[in-house]
N, C-alpha and C positions, 0 to 999 in steps of 0.2 A: 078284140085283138089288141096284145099288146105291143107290138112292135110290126112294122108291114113298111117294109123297103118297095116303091114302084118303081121299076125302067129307071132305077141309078145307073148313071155312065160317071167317069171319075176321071179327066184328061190332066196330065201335066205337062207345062212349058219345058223343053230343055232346047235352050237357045233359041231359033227360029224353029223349032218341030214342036206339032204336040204331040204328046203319047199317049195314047190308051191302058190305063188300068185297070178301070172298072168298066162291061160292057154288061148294059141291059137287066140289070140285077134285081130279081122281084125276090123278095122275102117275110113270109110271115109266119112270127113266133105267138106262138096263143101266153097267157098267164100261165105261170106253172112248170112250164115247158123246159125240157136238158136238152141244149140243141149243140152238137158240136159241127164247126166249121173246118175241114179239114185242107192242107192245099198244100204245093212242095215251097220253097224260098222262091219268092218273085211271079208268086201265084198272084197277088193282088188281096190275101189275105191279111194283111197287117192294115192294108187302106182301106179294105172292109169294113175291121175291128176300128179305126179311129174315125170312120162314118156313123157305125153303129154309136160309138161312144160319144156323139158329138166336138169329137175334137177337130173333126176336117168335117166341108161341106163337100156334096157331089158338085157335077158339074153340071149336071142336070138328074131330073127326078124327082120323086117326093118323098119322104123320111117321114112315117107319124108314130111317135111315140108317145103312149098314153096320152093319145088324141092328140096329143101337140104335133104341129107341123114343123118340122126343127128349120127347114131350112129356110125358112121366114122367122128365127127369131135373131135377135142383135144380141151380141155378143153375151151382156151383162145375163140377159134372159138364159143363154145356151150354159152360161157358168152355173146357173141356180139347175138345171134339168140334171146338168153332171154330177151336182152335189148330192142333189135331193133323189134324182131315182137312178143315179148308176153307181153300183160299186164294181172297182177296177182291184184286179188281181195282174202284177207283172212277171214276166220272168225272172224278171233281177231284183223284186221287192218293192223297188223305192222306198226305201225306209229313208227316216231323217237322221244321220248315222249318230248324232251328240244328243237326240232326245230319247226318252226312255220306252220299252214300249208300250208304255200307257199314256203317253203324249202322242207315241206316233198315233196310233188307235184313236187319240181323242180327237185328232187332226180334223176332220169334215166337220165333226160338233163344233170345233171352234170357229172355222171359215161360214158355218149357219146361226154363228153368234149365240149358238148354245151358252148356256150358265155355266161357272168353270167346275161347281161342285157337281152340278147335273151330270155334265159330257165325262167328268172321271168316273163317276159312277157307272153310268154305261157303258163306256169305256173297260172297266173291270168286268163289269158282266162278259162282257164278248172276249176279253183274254181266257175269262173261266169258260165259257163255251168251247175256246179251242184249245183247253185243256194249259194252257198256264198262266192259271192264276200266282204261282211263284215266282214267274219273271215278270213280272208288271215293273220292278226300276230298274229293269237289264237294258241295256244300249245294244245296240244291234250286233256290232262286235262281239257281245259278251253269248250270243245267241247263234244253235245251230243254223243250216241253212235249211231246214225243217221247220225251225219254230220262226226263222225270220217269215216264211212266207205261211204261217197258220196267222203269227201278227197283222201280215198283210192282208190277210183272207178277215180277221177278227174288221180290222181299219175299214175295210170294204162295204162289209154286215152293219156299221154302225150307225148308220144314218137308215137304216131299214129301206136301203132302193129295193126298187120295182126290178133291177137288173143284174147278175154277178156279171159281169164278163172278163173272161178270164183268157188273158194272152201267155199260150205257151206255159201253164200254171207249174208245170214238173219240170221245165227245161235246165234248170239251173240243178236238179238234188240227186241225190242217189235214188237208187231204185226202194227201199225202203221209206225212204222219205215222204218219196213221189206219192206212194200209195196210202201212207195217214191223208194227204193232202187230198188224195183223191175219194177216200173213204169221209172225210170231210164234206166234199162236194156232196157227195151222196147223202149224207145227214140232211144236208142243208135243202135239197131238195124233196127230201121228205115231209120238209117241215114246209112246203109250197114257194121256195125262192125259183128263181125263173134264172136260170143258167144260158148263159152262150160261151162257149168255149172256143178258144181256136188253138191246133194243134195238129202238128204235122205228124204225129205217130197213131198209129192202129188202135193198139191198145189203149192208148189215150182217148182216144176216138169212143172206144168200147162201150165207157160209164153214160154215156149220152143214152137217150132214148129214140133221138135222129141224130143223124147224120148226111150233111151236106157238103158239098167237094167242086172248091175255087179251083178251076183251072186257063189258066191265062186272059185270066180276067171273069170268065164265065159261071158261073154258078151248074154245081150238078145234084142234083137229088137222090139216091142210091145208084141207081145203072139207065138211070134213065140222060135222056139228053138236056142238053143247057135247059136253066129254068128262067126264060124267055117272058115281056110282057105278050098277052094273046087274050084271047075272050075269057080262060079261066079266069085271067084275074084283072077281069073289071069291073 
């Protein structure tokens, strides 16, 4: 198993109250696997996707990712996991808007103290993967909102994580756009990347091979009811 979320709960302070976001959340993604995570605004999806990422901790539960148990590691630890087995795709890019993008893309290689000739090189491979290897000195400005987020998708790939995970991947492009981006996914899962998606549209939902559905904190698995800790999965 490559990724298996147990009985995550996810509370946050606001003022004297705690609130519930995540309740009781079991999860398991095999290697390989296109899982899209779907749920409406305030589903408790986005604190999902930054548990899944190791960017937030639950509030209880246990998180193992490629055997790692995340929520026992200290910080410096949780940095090297994000590096090395997740690539992050956003709605809005995050691109570095003054580097080019074959710095943005070379970006993880360099925070892994990659060699600077090494991580360009690779870096190149993966812009010619998502098809522009002509804009490798374009700044982000100078680049559609298609090709900012294949860069982004490229930047992701380049550190070869164990993980895509892709928040809201189409949110920002046109409908033409959308679909190289998501014809992308599909390559890339062919090629055995292990995909999680999250996304609030159908169609989007579609390209996935599952399909599971946050709602108000709870986890659903096609029509079936909340996917609860219980004997299955102990």
């Amino acid at each position: 198993m490559l990724l298996e979320l147990k009985n995550i709960y996810k509370n946050y302070i606001q003022g004297t109250m705690e609130v519930p976001v995540l309740k009781d959340i079991n999860l398991c993604v095999e290697e390989g696997e296109y899982v899209a995570i779907m749920g409406p605004s305030g589903s408790g999806k986005s604190t999902l996707m930054n548990i899944i990422g190791c960017i937030d901790k639950p509030t209880s539960g246990t998180y193992l990712l490629d055997d790692v148990e995340i929520e026992k590691c200290k910080d410096k630890e949780l940095s090297e996991v994000r590096n090395q087995k997740i690539g992050f795709v956003f709605q809005n890019f995050n691109l570095l808007p003054r580097q080019s993008a074959l710095d943005n893309v070379a970006l993880p290689l360099q925070y892994a103290k990659v060699p600077i000739k090494k991580r360009k090189q690779k870096a190149k491979e993966m812009l010619e993967m998502v098809d522009l290897a002509d804009r490798v000195s374009f700044k982000p400005t100078q680049l559609s909102g298609g090709q900012k987020q294949r860069v982004a998708i490229a930047r992701a790939m380049v550190a070869d994580p164990k993980i895509l995970l892709a928040d809201e991947p189409t949110g920002a492009l046109d409908s033409k756009s959308g679909l190289q981006v998501m014809e992308l996914f599909d390559t890339l899962h062919k090629q055995g990347v292990t995909i999680i998606m999250i996304t609030h549209s159908d169609e989007i939902a579609s390209y996935a091979d599952r399909v599971v559905k946050i709602i108000d904190g709870e986890l659903y698995e096609g029509d079936a009811q909340p996917v609860t800790g219980g004997d299955e999965h102990e």
